[in-house]
VOGU-3710 file (C-alpha; in Angstrom, 3 decimals, decimal comma):
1> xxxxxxxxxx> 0,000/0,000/0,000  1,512/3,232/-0,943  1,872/6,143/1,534  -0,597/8,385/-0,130  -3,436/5,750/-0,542  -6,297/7,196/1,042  -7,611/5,188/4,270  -10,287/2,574/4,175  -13,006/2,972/6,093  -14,231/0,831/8,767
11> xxxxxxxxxx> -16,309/-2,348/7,574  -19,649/-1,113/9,694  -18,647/2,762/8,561  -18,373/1,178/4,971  -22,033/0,124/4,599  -24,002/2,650/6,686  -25,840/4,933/4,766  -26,577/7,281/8,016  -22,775/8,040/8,394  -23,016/8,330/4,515
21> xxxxxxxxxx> -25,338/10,678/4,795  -23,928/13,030/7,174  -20,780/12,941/6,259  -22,466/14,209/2,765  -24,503/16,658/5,165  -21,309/18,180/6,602  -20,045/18,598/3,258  -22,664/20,298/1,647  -22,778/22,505/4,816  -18,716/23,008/4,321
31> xxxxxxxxxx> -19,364/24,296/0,745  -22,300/26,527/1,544  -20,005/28,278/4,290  -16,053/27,133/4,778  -16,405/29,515/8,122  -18,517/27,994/9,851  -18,086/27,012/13,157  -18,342/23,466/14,880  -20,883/24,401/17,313  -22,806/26,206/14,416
41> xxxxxxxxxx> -22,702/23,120/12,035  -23,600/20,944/14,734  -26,773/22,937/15,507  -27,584/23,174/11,356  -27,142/19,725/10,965  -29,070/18,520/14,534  -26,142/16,389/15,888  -24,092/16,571/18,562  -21,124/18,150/18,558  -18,724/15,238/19,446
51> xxxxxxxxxx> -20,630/13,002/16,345  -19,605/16,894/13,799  -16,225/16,633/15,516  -15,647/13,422/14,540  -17,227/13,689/11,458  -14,876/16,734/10,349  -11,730/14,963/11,650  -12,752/11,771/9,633  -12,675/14,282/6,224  -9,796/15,796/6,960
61> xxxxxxxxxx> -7,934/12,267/7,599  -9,368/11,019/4,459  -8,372/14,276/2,673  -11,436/15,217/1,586  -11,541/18,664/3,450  -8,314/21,072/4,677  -8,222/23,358/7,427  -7,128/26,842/7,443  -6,646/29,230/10,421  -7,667/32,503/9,815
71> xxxxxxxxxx> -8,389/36,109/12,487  -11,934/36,987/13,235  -13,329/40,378/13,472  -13,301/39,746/17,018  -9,419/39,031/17,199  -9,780/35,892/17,599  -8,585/32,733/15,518  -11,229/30,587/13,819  -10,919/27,656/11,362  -12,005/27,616/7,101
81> xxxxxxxxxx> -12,945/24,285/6,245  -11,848/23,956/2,266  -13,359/20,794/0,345  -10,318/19,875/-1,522  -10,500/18,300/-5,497  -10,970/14,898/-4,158  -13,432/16,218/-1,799  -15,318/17,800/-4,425  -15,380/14,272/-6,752  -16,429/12,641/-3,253
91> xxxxxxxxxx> -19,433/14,965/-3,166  -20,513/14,374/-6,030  -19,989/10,847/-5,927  -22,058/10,405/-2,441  -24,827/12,947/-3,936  -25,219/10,919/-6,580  -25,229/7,722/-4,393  -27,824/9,430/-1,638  -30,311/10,462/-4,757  -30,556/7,425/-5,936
101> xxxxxxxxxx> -31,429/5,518/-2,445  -34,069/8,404/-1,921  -35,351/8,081/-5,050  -35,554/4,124/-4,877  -37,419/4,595/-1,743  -39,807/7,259/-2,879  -40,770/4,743/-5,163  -41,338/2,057/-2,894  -43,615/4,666/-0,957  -45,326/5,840/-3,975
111> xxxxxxxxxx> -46,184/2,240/-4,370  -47,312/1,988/-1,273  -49,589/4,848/-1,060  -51,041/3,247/-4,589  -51,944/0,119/-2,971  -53,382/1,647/0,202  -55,357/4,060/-1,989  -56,567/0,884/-4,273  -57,516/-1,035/-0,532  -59,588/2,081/0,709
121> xxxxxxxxxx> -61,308/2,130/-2,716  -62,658/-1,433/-3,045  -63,667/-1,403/0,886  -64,938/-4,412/3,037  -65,879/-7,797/1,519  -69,051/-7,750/1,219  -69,282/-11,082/3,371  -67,360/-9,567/6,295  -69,042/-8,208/9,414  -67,201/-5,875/11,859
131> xxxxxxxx> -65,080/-7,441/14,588  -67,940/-6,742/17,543  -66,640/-3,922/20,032  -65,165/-5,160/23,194  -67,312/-5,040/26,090  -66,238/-4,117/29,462  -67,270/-5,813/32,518  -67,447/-3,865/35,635
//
């Protein structure tokens, strides 16, 4: 394995669309605003902070995002969260991935709604009675 291979990810990480999906989240969050603070992202996103901590250091291990330190208004330092070129084909890659599992199951719903519709339509057999209402002894 060379040096510069990018790390594999852990077998359960590998297959879990949820991690998927918010590592996509913090992404497309990253993009919208590279300033952005933890705390902030956390709160956009609705996870904790450790879970955006450890989501952030997992992209910049993989190489997917750099930091940057940069001086606030305020005097203060702060971090710029840059999606590098292979975080950018990543994006795309996992957007492309996350649209077609929502789309898959907005079919499966659609379908579902179709045959619940279809049910509602055609009723009760006609040869059924209703179940007789429980009665309660006092």
């Amino acid at each position: 394995m060379s040096a510069h291979a990018a790390p594999t990810p852990a077998p359960e990480e590998a297959s879990d669309p949820s991690i998927d999906d918010a590592r996509l989240m913090v992404l497309r969050a990253l993009e919208q605003d590279p300033h952005i603070s933890q705390r902030s992202l956390s709160k956009q996103l609705g996870i904790s902070l450790g879970k955006t901590h450890y989501l952030l250091q997992a992209l910049l291990n993989k190489g997917l995002v750099k930091m940057r330190n940069f001086e606030r208004s305020d005097h203060k330092l702060a971090y710029s969260y840059l999606l590098t070129p292979m975080g950018l084909l990543e994006k795309a890659r996992m957007t492309k991935e996350f649209l077609q599992r929502k789309e898959a199951e907005f079919e499966t719903l659609r379908r579902t709604i179709a045959a619940l519709h279809d049910e509602l339509r055609r009723g009760p057999p006609a040869d059924s009675e209703p179940d007789p209402s429980p009665t309660s002894k006092s």
